[in-house]
DSSP file (Angstrom, degrees, kcal/mol; ACC not computed):
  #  RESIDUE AA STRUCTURE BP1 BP2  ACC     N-H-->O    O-->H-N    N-H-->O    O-->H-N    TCO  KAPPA ALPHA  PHI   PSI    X-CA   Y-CA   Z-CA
    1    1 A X              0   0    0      0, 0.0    19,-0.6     0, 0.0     2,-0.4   0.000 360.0 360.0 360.0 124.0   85.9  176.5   38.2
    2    2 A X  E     +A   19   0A   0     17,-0.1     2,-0.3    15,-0.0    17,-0.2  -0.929 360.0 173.1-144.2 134.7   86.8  175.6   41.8
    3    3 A X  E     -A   18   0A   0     15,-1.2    15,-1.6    -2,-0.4     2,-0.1  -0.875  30.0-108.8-113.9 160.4   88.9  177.6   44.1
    4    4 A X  E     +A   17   0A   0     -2,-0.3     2,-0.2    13,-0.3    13,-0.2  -0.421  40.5 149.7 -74.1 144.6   90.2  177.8   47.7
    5    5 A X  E     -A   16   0A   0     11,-1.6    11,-2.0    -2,-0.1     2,-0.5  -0.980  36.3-130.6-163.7 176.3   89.0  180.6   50.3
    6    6 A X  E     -A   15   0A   0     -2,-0.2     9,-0.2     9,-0.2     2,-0.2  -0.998  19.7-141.7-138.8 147.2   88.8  180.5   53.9
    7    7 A X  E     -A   14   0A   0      7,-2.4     7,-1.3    -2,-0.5     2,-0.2  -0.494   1.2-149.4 -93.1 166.1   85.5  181.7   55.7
    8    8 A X  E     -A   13   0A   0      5,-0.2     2,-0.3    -2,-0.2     5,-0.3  -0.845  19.0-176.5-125.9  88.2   85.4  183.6   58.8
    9    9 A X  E >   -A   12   0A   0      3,-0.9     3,-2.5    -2,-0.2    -2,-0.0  -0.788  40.6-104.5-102.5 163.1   82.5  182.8   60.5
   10   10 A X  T 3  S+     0   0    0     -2,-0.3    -1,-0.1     1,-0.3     3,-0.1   0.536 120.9  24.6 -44.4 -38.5   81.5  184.5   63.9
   11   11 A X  T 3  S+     0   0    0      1,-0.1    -1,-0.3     2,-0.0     2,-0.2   0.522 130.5  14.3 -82.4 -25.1   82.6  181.4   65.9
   12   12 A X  E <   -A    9   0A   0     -3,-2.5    -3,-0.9     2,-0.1     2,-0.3  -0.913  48.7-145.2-146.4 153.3   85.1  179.7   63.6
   13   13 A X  E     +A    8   0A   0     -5,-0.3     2,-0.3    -2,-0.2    -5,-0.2  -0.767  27.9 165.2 -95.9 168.2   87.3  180.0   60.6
   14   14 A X  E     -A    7   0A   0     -7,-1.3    -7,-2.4    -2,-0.3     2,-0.3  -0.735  39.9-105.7 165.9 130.0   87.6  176.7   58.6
   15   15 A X  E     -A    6   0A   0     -2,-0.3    44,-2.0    -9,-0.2     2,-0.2  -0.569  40.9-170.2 -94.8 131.7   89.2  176.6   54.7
   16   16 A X  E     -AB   5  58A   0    -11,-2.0   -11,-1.6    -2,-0.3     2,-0.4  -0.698  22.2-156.2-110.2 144.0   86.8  176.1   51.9
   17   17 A X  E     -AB   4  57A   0     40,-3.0    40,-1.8    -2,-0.2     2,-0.3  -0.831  23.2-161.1-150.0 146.7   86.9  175.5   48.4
   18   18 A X  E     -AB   3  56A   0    -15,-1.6   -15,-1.2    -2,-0.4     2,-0.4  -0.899   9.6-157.7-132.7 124.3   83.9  176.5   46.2
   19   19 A X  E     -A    2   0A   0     36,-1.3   -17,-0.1    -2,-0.3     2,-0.1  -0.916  19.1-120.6-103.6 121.8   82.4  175.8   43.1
   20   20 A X        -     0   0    0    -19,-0.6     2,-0.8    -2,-0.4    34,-0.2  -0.378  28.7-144.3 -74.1 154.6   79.9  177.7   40.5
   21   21 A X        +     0   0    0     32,-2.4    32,-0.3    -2,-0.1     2,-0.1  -0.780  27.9 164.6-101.8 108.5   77.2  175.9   40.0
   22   22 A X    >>  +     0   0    0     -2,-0.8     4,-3.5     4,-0.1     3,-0.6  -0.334  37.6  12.3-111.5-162.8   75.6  175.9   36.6
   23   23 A X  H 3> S-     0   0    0      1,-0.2     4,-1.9     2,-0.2    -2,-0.0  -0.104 116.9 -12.5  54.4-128.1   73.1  174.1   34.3
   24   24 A X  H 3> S+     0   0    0      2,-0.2     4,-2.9     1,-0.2     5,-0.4   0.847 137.6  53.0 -62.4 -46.6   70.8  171.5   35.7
   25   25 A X  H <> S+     0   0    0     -3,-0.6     4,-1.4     1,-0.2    -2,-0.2   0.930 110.4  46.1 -86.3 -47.7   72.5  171.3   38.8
   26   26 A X  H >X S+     0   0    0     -4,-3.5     4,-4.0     2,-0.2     3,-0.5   0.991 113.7  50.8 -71.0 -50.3   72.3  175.2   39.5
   27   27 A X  H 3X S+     0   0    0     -4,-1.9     4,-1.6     1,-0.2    -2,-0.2   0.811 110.5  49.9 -29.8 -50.9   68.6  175.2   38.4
   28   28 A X  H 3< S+     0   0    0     -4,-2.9     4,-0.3     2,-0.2    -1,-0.2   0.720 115.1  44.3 -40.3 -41.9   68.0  172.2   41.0
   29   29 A X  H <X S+     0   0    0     -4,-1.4     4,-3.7    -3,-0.5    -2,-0.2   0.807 107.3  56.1 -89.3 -44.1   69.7  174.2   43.6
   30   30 A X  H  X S+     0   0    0     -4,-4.0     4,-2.3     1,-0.2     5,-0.4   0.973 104.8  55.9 -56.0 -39.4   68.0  177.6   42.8
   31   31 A X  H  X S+     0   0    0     -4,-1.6     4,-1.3    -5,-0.2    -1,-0.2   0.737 108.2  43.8 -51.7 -22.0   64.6  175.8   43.4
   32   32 A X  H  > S+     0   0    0     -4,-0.3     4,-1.7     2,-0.2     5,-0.2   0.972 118.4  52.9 -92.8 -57.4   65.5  174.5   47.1
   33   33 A X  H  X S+     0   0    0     -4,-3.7     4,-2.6     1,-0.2     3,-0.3   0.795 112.3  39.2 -29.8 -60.5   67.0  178.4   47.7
   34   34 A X  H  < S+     0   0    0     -4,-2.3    -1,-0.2     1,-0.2    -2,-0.2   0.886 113.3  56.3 -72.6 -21.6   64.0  180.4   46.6
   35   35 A X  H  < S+     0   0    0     -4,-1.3     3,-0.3    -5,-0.4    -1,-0.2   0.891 119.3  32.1 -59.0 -26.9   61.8  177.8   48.4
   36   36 A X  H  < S+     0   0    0     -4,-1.7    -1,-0.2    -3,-0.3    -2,-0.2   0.700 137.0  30.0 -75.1 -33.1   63.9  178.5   51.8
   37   37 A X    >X  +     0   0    0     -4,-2.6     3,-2.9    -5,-0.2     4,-0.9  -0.596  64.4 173.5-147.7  64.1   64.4  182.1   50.7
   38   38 A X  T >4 S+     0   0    0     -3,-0.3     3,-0.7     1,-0.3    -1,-0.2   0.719  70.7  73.3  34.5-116.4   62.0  183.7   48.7
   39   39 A X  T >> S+     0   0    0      1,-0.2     3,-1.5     2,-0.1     4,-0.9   0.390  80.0  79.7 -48.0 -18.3   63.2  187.0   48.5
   40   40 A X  H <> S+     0   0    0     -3,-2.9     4,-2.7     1,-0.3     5,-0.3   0.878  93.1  51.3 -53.0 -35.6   66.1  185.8   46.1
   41   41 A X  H << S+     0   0    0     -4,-0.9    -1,-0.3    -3,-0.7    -2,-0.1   0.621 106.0  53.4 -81.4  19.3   63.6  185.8   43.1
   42   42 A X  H <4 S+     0   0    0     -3,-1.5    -1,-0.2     3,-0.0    -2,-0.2   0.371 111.1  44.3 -86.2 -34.1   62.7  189.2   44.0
   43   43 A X  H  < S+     0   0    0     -4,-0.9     3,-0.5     2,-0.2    -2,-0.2   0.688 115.6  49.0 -83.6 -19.3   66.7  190.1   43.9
   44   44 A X  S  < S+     0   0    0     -4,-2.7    -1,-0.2     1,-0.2    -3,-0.1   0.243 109.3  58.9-111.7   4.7   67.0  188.0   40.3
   45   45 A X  S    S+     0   0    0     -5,-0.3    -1,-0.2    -3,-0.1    -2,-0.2   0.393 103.1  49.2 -87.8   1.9   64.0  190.0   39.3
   46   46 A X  S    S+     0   0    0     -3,-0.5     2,-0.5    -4,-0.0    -2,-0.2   0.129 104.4  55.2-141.3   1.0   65.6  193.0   39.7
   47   47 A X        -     0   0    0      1,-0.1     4,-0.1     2,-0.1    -4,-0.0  -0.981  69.5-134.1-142.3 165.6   68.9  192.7   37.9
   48   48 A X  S    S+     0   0    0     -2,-0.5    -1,-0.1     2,-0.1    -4,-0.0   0.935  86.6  76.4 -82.9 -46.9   69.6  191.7   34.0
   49   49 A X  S    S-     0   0    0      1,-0.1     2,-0.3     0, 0.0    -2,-0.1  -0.228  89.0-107.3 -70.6 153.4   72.3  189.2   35.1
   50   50 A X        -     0   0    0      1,-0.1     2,-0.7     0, 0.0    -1,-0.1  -0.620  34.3-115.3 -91.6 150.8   72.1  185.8   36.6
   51   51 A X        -     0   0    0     -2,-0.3    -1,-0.1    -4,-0.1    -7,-0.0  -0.488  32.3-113.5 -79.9 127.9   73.0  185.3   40.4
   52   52 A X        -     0   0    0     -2,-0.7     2,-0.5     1,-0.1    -1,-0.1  -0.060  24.5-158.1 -48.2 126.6   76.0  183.2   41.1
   53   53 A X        -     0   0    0    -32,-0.3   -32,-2.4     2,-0.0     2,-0.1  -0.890  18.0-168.7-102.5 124.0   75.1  179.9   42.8
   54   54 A X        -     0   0    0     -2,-0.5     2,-0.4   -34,-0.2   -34,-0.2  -0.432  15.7-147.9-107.0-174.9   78.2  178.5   44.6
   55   55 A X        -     0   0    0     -2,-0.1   -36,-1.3     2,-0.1     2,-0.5  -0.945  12.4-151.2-150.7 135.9   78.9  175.4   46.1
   56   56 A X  E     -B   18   0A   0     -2,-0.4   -38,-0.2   -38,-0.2     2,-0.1  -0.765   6.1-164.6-144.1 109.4   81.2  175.2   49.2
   57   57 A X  E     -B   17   0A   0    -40,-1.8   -40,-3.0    -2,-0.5     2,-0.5  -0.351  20.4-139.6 -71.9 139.4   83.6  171.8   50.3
   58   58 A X  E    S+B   16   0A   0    -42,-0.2   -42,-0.2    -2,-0.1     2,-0.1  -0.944  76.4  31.5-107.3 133.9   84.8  172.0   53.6
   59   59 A X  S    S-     0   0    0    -44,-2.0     2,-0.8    -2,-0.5    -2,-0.1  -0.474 103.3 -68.2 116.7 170.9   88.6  170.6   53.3
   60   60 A X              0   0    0     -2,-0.1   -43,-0.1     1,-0.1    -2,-0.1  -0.852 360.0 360.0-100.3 131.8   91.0  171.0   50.3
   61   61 A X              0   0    0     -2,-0.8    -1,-0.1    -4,-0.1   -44,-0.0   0.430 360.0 360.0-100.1 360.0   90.1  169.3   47.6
């Protein structure tokens, strides 16, 4: 699944397009997250579902 979106960040806007991330590759990905950020595996302890891992291209692809 990959779609287009456009961020707004505080300084800039700039068109995106973003992929979930599953399998290996989302596993891979979680590890780096909770290592930067904890508190997610407090937030994926606390609900039945898993949290969506995105991945996000700057340009259109």
């Amino acid at each position: 699944m990959s779609t287009r979106v456009e961020s707004a960040l505080p300084i800039s806007s700039r068109r995106v397009t973003y992929r979930l991330l599953e399998g290996d590759e989302r596993e891979r990905l979680w590890a780096r997250m909770v290592a930067q950020w904890p508190m997610a595996t407090e937030y994926q302890q606390a609900t039945t579902r898993q949290i969506p891992l995105l991945a996000l291209h700057h340009g259109v692809n």
